[in-house]
Legacy VTK file of the C-alpha trace (Angstrom):
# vtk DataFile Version 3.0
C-alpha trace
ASCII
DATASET POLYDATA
POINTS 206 float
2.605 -5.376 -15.914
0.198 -3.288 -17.942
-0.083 -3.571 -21.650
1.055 0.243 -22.324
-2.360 0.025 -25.360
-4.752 0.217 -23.109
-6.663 2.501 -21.465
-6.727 2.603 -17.413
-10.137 0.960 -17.334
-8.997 -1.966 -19.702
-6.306 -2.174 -17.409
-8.110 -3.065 -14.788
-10.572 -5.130 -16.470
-7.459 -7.030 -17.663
-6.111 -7.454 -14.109
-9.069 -8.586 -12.618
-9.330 -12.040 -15.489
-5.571 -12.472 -14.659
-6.059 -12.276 -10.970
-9.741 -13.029 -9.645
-11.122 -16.069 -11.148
-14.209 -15.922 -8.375
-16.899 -13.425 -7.528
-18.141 -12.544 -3.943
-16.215 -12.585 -0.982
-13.647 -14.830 -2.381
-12.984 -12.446 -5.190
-12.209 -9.464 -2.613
-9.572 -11.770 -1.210
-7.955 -12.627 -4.605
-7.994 -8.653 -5.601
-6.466 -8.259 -2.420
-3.819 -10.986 -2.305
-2.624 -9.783 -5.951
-2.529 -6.308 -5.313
-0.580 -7.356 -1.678
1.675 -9.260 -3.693
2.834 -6.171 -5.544
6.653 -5.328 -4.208
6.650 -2.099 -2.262
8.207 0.566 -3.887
8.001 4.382 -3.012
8.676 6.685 -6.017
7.918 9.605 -7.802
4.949 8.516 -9.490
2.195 7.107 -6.737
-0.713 6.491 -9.518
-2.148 3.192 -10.174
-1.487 3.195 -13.369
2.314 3.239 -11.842
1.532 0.400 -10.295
0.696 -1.535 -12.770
3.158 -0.336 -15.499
5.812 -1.306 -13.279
4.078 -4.029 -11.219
5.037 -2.454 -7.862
4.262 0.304 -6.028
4.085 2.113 -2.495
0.989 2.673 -0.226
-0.892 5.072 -2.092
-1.027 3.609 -5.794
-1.351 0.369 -4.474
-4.632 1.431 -2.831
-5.798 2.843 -5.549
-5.689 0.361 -7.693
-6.855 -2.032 -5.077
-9.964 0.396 -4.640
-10.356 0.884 -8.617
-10.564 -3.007 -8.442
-13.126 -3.817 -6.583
-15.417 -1.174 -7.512
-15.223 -2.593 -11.015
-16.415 -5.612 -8.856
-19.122 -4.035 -7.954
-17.865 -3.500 -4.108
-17.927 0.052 -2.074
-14.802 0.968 -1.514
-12.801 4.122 -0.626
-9.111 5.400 0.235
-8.570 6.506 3.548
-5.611 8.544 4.069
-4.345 7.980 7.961
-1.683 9.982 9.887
0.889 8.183 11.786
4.417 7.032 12.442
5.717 4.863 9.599
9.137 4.010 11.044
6.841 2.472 13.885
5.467 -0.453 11.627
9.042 -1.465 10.436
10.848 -4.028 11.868
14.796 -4.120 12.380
17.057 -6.259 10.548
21.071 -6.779 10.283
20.771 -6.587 6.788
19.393 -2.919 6.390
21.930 0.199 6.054
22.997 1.784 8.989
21.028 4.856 8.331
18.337 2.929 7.979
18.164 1.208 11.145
19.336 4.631 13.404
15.685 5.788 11.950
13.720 2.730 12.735
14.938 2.934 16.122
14.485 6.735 16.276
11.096 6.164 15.038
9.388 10.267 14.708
8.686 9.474 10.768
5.061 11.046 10.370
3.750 10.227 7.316
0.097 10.013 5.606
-0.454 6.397 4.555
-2.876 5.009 2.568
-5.395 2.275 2.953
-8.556 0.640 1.475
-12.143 1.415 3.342
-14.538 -1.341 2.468
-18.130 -1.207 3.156
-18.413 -4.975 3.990
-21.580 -6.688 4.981
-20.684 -6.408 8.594
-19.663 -2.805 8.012
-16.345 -0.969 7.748
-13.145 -2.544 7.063
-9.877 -1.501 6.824
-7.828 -3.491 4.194
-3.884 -2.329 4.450
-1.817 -4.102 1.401
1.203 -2.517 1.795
3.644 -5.852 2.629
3.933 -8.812 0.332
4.052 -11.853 1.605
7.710 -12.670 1.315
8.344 -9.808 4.410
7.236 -11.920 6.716
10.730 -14.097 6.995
11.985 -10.151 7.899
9.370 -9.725 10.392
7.175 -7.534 8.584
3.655 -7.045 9.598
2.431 -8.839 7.129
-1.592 -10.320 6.340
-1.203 -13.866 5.747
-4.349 -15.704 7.379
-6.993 -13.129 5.865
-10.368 -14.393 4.905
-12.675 -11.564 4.306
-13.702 -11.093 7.317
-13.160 -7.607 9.456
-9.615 -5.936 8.912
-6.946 -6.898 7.423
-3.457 -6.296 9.785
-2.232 -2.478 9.625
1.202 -1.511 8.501
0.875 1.010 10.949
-0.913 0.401 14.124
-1.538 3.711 15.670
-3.103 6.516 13.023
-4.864 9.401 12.653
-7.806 9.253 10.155
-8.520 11.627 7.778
-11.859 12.677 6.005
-12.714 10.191 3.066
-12.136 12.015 -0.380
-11.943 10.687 -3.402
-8.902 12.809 -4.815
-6.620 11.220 -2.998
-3.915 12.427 -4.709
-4.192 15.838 -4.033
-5.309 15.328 -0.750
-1.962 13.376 -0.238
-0.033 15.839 -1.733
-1.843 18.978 0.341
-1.287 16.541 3.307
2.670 16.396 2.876
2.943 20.143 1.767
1.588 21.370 5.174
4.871 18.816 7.195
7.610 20.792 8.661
10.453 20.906 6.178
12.754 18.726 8.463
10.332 16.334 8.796
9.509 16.101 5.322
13.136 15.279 4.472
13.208 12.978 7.130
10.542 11.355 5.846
11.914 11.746 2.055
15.283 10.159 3.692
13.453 7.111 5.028
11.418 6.237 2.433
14.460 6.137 -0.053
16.500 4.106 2.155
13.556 1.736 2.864
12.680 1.343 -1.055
16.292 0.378 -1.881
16.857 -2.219 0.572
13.554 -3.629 0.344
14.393 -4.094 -4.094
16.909 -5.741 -2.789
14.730 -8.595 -1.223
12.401 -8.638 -4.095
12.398 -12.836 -4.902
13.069 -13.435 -8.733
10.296 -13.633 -10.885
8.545 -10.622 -9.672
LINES 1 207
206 0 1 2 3 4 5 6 7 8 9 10 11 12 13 14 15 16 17 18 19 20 21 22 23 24 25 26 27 28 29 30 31 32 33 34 35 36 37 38 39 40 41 42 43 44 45 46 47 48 49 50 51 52 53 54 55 56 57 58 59 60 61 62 63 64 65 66 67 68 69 70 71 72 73 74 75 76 77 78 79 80 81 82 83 84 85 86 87 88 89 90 91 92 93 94 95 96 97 98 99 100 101 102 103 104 105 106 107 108 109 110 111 112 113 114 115 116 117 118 119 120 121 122 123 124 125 126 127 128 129 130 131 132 133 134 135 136 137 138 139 140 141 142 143 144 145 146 147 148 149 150 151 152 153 154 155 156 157 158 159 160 161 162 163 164 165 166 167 168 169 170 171 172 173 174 175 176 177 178 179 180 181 182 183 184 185 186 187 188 189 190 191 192 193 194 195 196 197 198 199 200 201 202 203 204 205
């Protein structure tokens, strides 16, 4: 968690000697496997600096961070806001609420995720760190095997992509403000359900 003395860009600095002990393409993995490892957690506040206060976060300050990260490491990197169905990328388990489960299986939950765009030497690629590794036992999508190379796997398969900006915030916000009002408490519903039971699963330590 962040020292609350310093400034955002000490922060990261900070972050990256904890976390990234190599340069080049093994360093983009490291930034990305501790930034991955980050429980998910949707609230109120989706800054990075969130995320690292609290050491967890949803999709959109986890990206940020992730992109603030490696352009301190000298990588190009953006965050690409992409329509699509969240409740599609979430698997079912006996453990979740009720509620929780009649929306997976409902599905309809449009939301405006967030990811990282990398300009790799090959080109474009699409880093999603939205599941820890620990989801996998509950049959989350999850990016276990990644090695630099090409795209990472998507918490949601099927999106929409929006133009790059570097607000993303705002964007995000603008985004969500244009939703139909049932559909953004649908979505509000959802994500508050989801973020409960998944603190639930969080392993000790973290």
């Amino acid at each position: 968690m962040m020292d609350q003395s310093l400034s955002y860009d000490e922060a990261i600095d900070a972050f990256i000697a904890t976390n990234v002990p190599e340069e080049g393409n093994a360093g983009v993995v490291a930034a990305y496997r501790a930034v991955q490892a980050m429980p998910y957690y949707s609230g109120p506040d989706r800054t990075p600096q969130a995320a690292l206060r609290d050491g967890r976060g949803a999709c959109t300050a986890k990206h940020l961070l992730l992109r603030d990260v490696l352009r301190r490491m000298g990588q190009v990197a953006d965050v690409e806001i992409v329509e699509g169905d969240f409740a599609s990328g979430i698997p079912l388990h006996g453990s979740m609420p009720d509620e929780l489960q009649d929306i997976i299986r409902d599905a309809d939950v449009t939301d405006f995720h967030c990811r990282v765009r990398l300009e790799g030497p090959d080109g474009p690629q699409n880093l999603d760190a939205t599941w820890p590794l620990y989801l996998a036992a509950y049959g989350f999508p999850v990016e276990d095997r990644w090695d630099g190379q090409g795209d990472t796997r998507q918490a949601i398969a099927k999106v929409i992509p929006q133009p790059l900006v570097d607000d993303v915030l705002c964007e995000k916000a603008r985004l969500l403000k244009g939703l139909e009002e049932a559909r953004t408490d649908r979505r509000a519903r959802f994500l508050a359900l989801l973020s409960n039971w998944l603190n639930g699963l969080v392993p000790s330590g973290q």
